[in-house]
C-alpha positions as CSV (number, residue, x, y, z in Angstrom):
1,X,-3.6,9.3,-28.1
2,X,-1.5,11.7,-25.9
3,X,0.6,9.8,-23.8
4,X,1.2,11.9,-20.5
5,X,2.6,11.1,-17.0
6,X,0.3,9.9,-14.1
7,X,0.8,9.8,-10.3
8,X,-0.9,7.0,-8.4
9,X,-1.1,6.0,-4.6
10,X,-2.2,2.6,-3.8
11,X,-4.3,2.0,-1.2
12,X,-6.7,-0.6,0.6
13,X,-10.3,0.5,0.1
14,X,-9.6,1.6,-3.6
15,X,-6.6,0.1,-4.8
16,X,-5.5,2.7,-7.3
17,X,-6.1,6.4,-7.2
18,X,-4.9,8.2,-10.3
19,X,-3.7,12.0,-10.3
20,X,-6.6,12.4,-13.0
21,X,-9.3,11.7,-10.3
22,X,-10.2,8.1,-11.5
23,X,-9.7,5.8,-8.9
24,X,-9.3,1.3,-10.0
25,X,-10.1,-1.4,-7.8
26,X,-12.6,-0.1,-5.2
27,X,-13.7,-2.5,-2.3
28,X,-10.6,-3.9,-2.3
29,X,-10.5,-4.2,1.0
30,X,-13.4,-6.1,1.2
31,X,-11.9,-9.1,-1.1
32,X,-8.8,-8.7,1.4
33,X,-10.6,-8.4,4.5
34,X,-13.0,-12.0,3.7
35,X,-10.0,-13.8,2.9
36,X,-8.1,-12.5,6.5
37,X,-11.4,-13.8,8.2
38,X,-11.6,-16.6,6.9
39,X,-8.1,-18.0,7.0
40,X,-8.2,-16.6,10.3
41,X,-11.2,-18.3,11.5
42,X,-9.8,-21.4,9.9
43,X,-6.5,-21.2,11.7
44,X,-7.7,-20.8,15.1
45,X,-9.9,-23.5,14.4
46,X,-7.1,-25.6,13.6
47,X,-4.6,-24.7,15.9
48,X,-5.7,-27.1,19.1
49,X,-5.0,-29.9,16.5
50,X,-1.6,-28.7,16.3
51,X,-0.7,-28.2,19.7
52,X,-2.1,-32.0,20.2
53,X,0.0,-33.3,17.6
54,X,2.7,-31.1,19.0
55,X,2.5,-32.8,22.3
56,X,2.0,-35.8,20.8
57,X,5.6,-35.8,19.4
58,X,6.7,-34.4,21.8
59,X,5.7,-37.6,24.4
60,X,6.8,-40.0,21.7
61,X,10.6,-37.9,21.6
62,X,11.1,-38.9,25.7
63,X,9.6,-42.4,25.5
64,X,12.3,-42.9,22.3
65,X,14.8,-41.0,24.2
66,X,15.0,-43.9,27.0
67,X,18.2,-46.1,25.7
68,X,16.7,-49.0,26.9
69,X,14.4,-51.8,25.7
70,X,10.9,-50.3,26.2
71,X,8.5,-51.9,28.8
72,X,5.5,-53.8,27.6
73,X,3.3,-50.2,29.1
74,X,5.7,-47.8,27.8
75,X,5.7,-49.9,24.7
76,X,1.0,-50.0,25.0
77,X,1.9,-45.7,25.1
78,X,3.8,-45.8,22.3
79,X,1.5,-48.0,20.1
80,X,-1.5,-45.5,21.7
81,X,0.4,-42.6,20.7
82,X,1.3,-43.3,17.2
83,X,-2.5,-44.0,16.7
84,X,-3.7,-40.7,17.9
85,X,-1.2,-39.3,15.9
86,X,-2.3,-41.3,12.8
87,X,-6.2,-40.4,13.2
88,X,-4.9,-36.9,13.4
89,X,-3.2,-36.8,10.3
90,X,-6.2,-38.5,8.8
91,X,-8.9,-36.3,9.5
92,X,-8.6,-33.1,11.3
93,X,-4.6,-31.5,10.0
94,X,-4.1,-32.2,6.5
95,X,-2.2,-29.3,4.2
96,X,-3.3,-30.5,1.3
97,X,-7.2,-29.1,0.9
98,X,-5.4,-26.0,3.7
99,X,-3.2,-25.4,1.1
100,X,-5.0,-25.8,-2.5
101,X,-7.5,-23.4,-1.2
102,X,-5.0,-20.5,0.1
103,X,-3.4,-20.8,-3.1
104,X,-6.3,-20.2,-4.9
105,X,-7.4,-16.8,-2.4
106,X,-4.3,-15.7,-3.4
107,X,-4.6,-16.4,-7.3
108,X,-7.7,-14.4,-6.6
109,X,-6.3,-11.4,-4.9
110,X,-3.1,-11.3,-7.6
111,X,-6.1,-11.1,-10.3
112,X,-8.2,-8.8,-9.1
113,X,-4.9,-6.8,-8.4
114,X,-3.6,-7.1,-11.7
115,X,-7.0,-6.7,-13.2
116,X,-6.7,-3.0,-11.5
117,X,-3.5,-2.5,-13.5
118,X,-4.6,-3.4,-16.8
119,X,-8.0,-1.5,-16.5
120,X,-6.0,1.8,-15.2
121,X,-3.5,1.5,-18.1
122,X,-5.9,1.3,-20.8
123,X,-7.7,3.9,-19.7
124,X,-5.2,6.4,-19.2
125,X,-2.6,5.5,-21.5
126,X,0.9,6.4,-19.2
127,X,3.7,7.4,-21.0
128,X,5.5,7.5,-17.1
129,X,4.2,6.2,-13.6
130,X,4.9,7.9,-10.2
131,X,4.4,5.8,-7.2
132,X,3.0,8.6,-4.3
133,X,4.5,7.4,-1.1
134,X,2.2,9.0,1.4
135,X,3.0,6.4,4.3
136,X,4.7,8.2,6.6
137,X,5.4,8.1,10.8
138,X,3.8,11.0,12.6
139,X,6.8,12.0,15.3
140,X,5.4,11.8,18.9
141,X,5.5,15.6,20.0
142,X,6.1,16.2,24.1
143,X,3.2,16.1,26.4
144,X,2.1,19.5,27.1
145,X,1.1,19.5,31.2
């Protein structure tokens, strides 16, 4: 085994591209890209839950604001408002399921990540890894009239 010193860029349609010409991870971007759409999707589709229960608080914070005993139809809203609230919670904004399932995207993007690593080190055997930096900012130049 001659151990020998590698440069690698990283990128998002093959993950790792080695200075030897073997690249690690291809279609990356396409494991990246389906999770984005769908968390995306499912975010939008969640979000005029949020503003509800938003504004649901929201109502509930000035009827609790009033020092004053509430009247029996300002004390009906309330009672209607904590039960909108409640069926809410209960079917349509929950974190838990949200949350289990974007952790485990995640756990699946770290893995095929790492996965990339592994496969890159045992088959080039680094003794030293360079990191290429090729992001850079192209300077705007004058406009020529």
């Amino acid at each position: 085994d001659s151990k020998k010193a590698i440069g690698i860029d990283k990128g998002l349609a093959t993950l790792l591209s080695c200075s030897s010409g073997n690249e690690y991870g291809e279609n990356f971007s396409k494991l990246a890209n389906a999770i984005v759409d769908k968390y995306g999707k499912r975010n939008a589709n969640r979000q005029p839950y949020m503003s509800l229960r938003w504004q649901l608080n929201q109502q509930l914070e000035q009827l609790e604001k009033a020092n004053q005993p509430l009247s029996k139809t300002a004390l009906r809203k309330k009672i209607k408002l904590l039960g909108k609230l409640k069926n809410l919670e209960q079917n349509n904004i929950g974190r838990k399921s949200y949350d289990k399932s974007y952790r485990s995207a995640q756990e699946t993007v770290r893995s095929f990540i790492n996965h990339a690593i592994n496969r890159m080190i045992e088959t080039e055997h680094p003794a030293v890894i360079a990191k290429e930096d090729l992001t850079f900012v192209k300077e705007k130049g004058v406009k020529s009239d």
